[in-house]
PAZAPA-4460 file (N, C-alpha, C; in steps of 0.05 Angstrom, whole numbers, plus 32768, in hexadecimal, padded with zeros to 4 digits):
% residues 51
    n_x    n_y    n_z   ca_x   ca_y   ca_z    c_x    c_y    c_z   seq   type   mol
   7F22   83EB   8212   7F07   83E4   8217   7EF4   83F2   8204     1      X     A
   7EF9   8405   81FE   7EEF   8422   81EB   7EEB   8408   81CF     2      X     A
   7F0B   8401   81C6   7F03   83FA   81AD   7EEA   83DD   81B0     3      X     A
   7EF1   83D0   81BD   7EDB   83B1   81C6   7EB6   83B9   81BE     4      X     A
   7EB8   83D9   81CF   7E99   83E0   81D0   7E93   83E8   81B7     5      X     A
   7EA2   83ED   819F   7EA3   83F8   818A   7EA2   83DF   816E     6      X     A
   7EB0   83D4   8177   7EBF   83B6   8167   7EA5   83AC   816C     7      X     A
   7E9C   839E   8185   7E82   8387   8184   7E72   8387   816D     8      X     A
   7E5D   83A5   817A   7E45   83A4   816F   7E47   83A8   814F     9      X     A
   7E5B   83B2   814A   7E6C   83B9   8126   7E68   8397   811F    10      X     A
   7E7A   838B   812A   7E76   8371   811A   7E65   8363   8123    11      X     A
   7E45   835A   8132   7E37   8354   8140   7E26   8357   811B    12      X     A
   7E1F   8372   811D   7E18   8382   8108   7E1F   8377   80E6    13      X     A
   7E3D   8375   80E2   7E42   8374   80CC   7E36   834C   80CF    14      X     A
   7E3C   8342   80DC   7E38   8322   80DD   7E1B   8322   80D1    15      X     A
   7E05   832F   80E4   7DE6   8329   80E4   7DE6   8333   80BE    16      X     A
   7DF0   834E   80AA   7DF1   834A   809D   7DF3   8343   8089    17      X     A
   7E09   832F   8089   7E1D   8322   807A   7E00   8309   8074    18      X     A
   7DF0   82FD   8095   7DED   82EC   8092   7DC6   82F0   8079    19      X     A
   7DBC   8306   807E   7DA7   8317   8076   7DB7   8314   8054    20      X     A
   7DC5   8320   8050   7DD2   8325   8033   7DD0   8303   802A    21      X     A
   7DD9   82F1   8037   7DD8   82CE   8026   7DC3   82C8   8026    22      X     A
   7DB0   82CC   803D   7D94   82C1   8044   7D87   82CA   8026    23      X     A
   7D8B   82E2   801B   7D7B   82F4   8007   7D81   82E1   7FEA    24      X     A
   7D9B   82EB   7FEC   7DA6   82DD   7FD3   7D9E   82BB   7FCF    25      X     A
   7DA4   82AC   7FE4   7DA0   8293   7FDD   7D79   8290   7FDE    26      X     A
   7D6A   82A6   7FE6   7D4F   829B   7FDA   7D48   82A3   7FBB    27      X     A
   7D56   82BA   7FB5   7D57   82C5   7F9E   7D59   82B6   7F8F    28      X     A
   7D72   82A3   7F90   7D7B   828A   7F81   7D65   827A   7F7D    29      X     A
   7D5C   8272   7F8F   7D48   825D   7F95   7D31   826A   7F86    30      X     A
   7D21   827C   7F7F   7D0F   8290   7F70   7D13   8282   7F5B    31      X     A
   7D25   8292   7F51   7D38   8291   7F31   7D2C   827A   7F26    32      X     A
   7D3E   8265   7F39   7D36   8246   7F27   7D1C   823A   7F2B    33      X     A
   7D12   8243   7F37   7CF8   823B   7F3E   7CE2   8245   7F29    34      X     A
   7CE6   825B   7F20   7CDA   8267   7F0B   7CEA   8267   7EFB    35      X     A
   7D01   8260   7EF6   7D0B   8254   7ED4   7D01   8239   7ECF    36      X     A
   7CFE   8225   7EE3   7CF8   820E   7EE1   7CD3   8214   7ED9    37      X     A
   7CC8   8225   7EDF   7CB0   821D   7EDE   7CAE   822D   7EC2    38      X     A
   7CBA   823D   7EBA   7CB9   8249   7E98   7CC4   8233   7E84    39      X     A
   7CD1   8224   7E8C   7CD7   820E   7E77   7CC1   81F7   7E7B    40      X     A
   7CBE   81F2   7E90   7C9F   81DD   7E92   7C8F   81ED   7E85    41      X     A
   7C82   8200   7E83   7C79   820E   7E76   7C74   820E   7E58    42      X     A
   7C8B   8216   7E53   7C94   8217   7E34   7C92   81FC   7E2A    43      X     A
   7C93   81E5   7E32   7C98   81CB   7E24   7C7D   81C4   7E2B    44      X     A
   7C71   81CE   7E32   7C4A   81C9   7E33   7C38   81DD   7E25    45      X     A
   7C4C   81E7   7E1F   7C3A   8201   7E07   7C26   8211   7E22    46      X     A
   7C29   8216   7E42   7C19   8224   7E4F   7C24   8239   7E4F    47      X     A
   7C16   8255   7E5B   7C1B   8272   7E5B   7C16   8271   7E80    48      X     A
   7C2B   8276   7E8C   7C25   8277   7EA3   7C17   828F   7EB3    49      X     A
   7BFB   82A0   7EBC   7BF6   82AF   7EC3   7C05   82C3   7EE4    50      X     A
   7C0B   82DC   7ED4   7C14   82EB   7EEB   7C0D   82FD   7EF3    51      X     A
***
């Protein structure tokens, strides 16, 4: 029973940040191209994008 109370909240834990760690990464992704895409629109319009 010892190990159960030990085991749960361990992997309860590791799950929530497994799911935190994809959540991050896949907006990251989504950033990236979103602002690569808008530096090449950019570039093929001769604009300077302000930051």
């Amino acid at each position: 029973m010892d190990v159960v109370a030990v085991l749960v909240p361990w992997l309860v834990g590791l799950f929530v940040a497994y799911w935190v760690i994809r959540l991050a990464v896949r907006h990251g992704i989504l950033d990236a191209d979103h602002r690569r895409a808008a530096h090449q629109r950019d570039a093929a319009t001769g604009e300077t994008s302000a930051q």
